[in-house]
N, C-alpha and C positions, 0 to 999 in steps of 0.2 A: 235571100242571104243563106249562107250555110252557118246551119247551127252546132253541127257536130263542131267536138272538139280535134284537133289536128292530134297526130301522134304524139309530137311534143307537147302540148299541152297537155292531151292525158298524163303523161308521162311525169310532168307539175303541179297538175295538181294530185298525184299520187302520191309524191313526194311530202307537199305539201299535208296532206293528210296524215300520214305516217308519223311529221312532226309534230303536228299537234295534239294526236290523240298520245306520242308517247314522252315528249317532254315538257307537256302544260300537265301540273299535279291534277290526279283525278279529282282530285276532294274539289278543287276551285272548279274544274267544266262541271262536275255537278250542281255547284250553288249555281252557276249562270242557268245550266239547263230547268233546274227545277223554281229558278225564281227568288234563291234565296238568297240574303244581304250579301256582299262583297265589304270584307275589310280595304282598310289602307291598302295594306302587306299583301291582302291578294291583288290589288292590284299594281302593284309595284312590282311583285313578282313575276309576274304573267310580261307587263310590260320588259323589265328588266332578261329575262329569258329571251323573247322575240327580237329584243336590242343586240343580244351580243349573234342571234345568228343571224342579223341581216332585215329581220323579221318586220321591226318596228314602226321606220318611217322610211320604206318604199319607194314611195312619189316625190321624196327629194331629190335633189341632184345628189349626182353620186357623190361628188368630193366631200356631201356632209351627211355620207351614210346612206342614201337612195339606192335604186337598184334601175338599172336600165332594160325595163320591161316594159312589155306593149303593155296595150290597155285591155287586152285578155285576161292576161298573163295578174296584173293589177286586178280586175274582176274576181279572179280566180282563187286570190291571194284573201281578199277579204268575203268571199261566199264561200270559201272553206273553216275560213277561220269561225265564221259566224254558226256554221252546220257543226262544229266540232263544241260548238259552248266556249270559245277563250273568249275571256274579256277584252276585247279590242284597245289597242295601245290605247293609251289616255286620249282624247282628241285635242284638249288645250293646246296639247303639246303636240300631237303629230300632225293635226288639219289643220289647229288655229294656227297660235303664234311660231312655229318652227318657219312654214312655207312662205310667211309673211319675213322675218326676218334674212331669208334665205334670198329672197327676192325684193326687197329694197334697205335692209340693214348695209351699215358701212364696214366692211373688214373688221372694222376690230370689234363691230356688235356681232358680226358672225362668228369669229373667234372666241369670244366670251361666250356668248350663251348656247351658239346652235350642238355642241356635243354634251354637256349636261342637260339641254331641252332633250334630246335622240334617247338618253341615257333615265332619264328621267329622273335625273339627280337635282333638275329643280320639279316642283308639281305647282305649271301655272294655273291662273283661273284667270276668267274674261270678266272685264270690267269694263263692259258698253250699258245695257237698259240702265234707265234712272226711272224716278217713279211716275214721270211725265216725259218720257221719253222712250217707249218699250217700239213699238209699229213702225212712229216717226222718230227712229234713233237720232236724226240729226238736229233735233230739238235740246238735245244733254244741254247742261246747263252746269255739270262741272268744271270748273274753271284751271286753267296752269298761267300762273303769271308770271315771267324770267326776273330774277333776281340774280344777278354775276351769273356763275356759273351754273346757275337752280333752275329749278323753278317750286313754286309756291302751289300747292294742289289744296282746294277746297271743293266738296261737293258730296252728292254720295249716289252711290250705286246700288240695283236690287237682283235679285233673284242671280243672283250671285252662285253659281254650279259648285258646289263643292271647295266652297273658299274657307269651309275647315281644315280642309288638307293641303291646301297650298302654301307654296316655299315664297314668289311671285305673283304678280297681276301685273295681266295686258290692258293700258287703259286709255280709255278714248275721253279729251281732255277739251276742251274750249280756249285756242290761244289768244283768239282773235275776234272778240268779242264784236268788233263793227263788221266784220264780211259780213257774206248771207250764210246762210243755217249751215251748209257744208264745205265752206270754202274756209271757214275760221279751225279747224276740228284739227287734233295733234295726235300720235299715238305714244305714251311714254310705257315706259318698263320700272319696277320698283317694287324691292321689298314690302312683305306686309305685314312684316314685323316693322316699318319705320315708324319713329316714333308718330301720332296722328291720323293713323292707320286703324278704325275698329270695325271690327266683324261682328256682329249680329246674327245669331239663327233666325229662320224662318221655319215653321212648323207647316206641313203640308197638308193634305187631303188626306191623305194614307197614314197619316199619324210621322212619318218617318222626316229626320232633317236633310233636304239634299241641296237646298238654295240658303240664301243669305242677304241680308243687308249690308254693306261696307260703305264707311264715313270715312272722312278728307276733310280733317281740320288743320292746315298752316302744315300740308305733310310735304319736306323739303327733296325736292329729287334731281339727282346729280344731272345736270344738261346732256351728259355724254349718254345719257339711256334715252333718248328720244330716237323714235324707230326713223327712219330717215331726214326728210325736213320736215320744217315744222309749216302749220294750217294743211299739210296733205293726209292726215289721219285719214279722211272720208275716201280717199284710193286704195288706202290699205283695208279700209275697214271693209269695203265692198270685195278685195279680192278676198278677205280670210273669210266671208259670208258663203262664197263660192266655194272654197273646201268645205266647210262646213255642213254645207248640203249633201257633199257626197256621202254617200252610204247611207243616208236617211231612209231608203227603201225598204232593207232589211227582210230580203227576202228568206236568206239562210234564218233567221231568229224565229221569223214566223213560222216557218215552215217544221221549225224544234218545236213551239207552241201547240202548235196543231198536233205532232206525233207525244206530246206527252200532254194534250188534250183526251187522246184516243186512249193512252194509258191508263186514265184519270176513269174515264169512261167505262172501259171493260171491269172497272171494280163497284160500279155504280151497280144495285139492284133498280130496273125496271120492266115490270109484271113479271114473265115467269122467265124473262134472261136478265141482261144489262143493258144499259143505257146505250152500248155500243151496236147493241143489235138491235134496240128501236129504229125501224123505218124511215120515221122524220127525222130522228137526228143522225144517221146514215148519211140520207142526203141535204142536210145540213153540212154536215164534212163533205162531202164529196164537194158543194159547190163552192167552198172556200177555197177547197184543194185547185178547184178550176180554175176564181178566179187569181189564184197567185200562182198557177203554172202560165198564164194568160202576161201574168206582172212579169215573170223572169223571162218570157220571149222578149216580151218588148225590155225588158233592161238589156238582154242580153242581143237587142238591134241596137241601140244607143250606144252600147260599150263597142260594139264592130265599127259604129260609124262615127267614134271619136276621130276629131281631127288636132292633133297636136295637143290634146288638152281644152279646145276653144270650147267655152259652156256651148251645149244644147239645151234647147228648148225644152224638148220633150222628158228632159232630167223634173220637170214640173209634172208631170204626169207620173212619173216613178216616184215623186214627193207625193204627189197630193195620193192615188193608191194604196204606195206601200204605207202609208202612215192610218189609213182607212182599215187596210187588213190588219196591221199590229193590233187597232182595238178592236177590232170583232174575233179576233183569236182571243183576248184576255176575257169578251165579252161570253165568246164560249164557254172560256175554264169557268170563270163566274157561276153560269148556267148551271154547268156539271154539278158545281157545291152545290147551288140551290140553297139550302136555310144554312147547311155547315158554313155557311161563308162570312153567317153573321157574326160580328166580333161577341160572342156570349161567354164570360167564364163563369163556369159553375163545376161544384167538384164533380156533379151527376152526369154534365155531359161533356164526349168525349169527341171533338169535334177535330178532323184529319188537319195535319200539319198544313198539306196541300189547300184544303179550302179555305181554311183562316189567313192564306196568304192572297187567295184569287180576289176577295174585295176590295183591300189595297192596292194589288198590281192594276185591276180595272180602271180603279181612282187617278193611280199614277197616269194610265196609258189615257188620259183625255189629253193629257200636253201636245201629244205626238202631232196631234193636226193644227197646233200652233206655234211649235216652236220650225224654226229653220222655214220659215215663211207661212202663215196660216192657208189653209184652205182657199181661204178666199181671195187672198193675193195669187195663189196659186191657179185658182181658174180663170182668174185675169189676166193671167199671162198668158196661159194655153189660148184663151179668146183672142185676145191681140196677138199673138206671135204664130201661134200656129195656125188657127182657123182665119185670124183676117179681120176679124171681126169689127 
């Protein structure tokens, strides 16, 4: 295949760059680049900026804000944005429920919600795991039962993303309590401020809140918010798992990890230079650098031999890798700190911003190989699907 980029493309993604290093505020690519928290506002802003120039949700249809680009062009768009540090639009909104509503919502659910979803003037959150239901999602065991024009939502959901910030939840419901496990499953839309609606934090590894518990007691929701018909949830839910994937690679992220790995590095004392001109840890980097220049060839044959969008296979081998490199990059910075990394407050010692942050992000980065298909599902597929096996 040819790898080079065509004239026009360069030419896009030059563009492309230009815009993000000069109208995403410095102050927010820096917390992304160096790791550090992201408010609401920065990410509203970041998203709300990329919305009014086109920027935000791409791989829609045009008529609800999309833009009709190859899947270069789309590659292009999110491994710039990612190398530049913008906080990538919200995904609730731009992978999950936009493309799903876009693609089985009725007119008047596209009308209603898909310009405020693009805008991000609502901030949904997904309400699928339950606490016996994470692997085998289609086990949920939250229920919607029709009353007139309702329905009646009891159950509750976990690890809930960010459903401190959210306006909405996309929720996958049990209408049809006798089918089998996925034939019964509904997708509803609904405030979470409705009365019955509670959210609960969850405290993580890394000390920090980013998931949640949310309960469903007698919570009443209008019939006209149910995302197509109803028992077909388990069609929807399977095509929004499919966006959801994309971009899990993360090649542009890692690739900022590693270069302010190297930064982190050249201020290290070891023997009579730095840690960056130790030998072993030289070619430490160097073979990470290899194998994620090894990951964006082959993303970058995947993305040439998209056809219409149809999933590839081989998107599992870009999951199951780039998720493998994300934590051996964090697994480096970690290294780098070495003892600074321990959480210790004492007045005596003065331990770098940087490193008190590398044990948390390490913590945090164990998800990576479980969420959006674990590891393990993932070489099961490559076995079966690609290899034969």
């Amino acid at each position: 295949m040819k790898l080079a980029l065509s004239p026009d493309e360069v030419k896009f993604r030059d563009e492309l760059r230009e815009f993000y290093r000069s109208k995403i505020p410095a102050e927010i690519r820096d917390r992304v680049k160096y790791g550090r928290e992201l408010s609401r506002d920065d990410i509203v802003t970041t998203h709300k900026i990329l919305n009014e120039h086109g920027y935000a949700v791409p791989k829609w249809p045009v008529q609800w804000g999309g833009r009709d680009w190859t899947p270069m062009q789309r590659h292009i768009w999110e491994d710039e944005m990612q190398l530049a540090s913008v906080p990538e639009p919200l995904t609730f909104n731009a992978q999950m429920i936009g493309p799903v509503i876009a693609q089985f919502g009725s007119e008047e659910l596209k009308q209603r919600f898909l310009p405020p979803t693009a805008a991000l003037d609502i901030w949904w959150c997904q309400g699928f795991s339950e606490p016996d239901a994470g692997s085998d999602l289609a086990s949920l065991r939250t229920t919607a039962v029709r009353d007139g024009d309702s329905y009646i939502v009891n159950g509750q959901k976990i690890w809930t993303t960010l459903a401190q910030y959210a306006d909405w939840i996309f929720c996958l419901v049990r209408t049809d309590p006798n089918a089998k496990k996925q034939a019964g499953i509904s997708m509803l839309l609904f405030d979470v401020k409705t009365p019955g609606v509670t959210i609960r934090p969850i405290k993580l590894i890394d000390g920090h809140h980013e998931v949640n518990e949310v309960f469903f007691e007698n919570v009443r929701v209008p019939a006209d918010q149910l995302v197509g018909e109803e028992n077909m949830g388990w069609t929807y839910a399977k095509f929004l798992l499919g966006n959801e994937r994309t971009g899990i690679t993360g090649v542009g992220r890692t690739k900022v990890k590693l270069g302010v790995a190297k930064e982190y590095a050249a201020q290290v004392k070891s023997g009579h230079g730095t840690l960056l001109e130790d030998p072993i840890f030289a070619a430490r980097i160097a073979e990470l650098e290899n194998e994620l220049l090894a990951l964006e060839l082959t993303l970058a044959r995947v993305v040439s031999n998209t056809d219409d969008g149809k999933p590839n296979p081989a998107s599992s081998v870009l999951k199951l890798r780039g998720s493998e490199l994300q934590q051996a990059a964090t697994e480096l910075l970690l290294d780098i700190a070495g003892p600074d990394a321990l959480p210790v407050h004492a007045d005596d010692i003065a331990s770098p911003a940087w490193a008190q942050r590398s044990g948390p992000a390490y913590l945090n980065y164990r998800k990576t190989t479980i969420y959006g298909g674990s590891s393990e599902v993932q070489r099961t597929i490559i076995a079966s699907t690609i290899l034969g096996l």
